[in-house]
N, C-alpha and C positions, 0 to 999 in steps of 0.2 A: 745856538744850534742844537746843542742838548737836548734845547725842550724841544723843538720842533721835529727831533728825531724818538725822542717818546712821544710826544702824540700821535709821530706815524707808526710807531712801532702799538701804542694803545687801539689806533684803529682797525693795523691789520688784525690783530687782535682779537678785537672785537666783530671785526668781519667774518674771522674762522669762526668764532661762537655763536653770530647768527647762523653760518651755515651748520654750522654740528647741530644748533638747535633746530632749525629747518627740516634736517633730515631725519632728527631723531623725533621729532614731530611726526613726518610723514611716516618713519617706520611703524611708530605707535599707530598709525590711521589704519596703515595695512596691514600689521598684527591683528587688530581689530576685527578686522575684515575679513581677515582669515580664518580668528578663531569663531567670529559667529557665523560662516559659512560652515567651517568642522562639526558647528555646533547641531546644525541644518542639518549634512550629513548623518551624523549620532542618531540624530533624534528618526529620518531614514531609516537611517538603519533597525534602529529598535522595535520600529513600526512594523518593518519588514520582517522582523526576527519573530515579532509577538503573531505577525499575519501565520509565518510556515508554522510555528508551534502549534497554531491553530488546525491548519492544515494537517498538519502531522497526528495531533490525539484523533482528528477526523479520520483518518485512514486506517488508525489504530485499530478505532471503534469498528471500521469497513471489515477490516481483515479479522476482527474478532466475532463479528455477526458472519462472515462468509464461512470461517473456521468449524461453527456451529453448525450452522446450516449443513454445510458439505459430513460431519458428524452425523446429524440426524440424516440425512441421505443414505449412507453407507448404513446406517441401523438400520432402515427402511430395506435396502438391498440386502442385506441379511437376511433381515424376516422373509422377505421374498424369495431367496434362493433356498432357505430352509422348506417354506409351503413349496414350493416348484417341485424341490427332489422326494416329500413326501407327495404330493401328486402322481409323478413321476413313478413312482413306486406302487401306489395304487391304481395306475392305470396296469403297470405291468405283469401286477398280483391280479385285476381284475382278464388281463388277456388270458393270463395263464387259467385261471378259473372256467372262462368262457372257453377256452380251448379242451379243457377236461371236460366239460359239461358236455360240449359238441358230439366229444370222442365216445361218452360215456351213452348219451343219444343214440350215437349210431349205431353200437356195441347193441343196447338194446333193442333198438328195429331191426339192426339184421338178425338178431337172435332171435326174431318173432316175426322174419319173414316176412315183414308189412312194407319193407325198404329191398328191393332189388339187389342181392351182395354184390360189388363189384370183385372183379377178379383179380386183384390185385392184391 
């Protein structure tokens, strides 16, 4: 009875270690599984990281050319409100002149009687 009681005892035995093998089998398939889907993922990922960095020196470059531009604008605007208020100034030196000349006109014809004085 001995033996017959380690045999059974050898089998159950032996049954636990195909199952532990069994399972540690299938863990290793889905480890597997898992780590070259993470890998999948990663690699995703990086694609998508390498894509925005792209995107990003793009926008860099945007906002650096719009930077400028908008510079050279406001230079432009300068220059232009510089000529406007010298204009502006010459128009107003040439009122004032034309108004003296007018005055200086009429000063003359009425002092030579050629112009009707008013009475005023």
């Amino acid at each position: 009875f001995r033996l017959m009681h380690e045999q059974t005892e050898e089998d159950d035995h032996k049954d636990w270690c195909d199952q532990a093998l069994g399972k540690t089998n299938a863990s290793i398939v889905d480890k597997k599984d898992k780590i070259r889907e993470l890998g999948l993922e990663i690699d995703d990922t990086i694609a998508q990281a390498d894509e925005l960095l792209v995107d990003m020196n793009a926008a860099d470059d945007m906002v650096g050319k719009i930077t400028a531009h908008m510079k050279e604008a406001t230079e432009i605007r300068e220059i232009g409100k510089k000529e406007n208020a010298l204009a502006i100034k010459d128009a107003k030196d040439a009122q004032t002149a034309i108004a003296n000349a007018i005055a200086v006109l009429k000063e003359h014809y009425k002092d030579n009687s050629e112009v009707p004085k008013e009475s005023w």
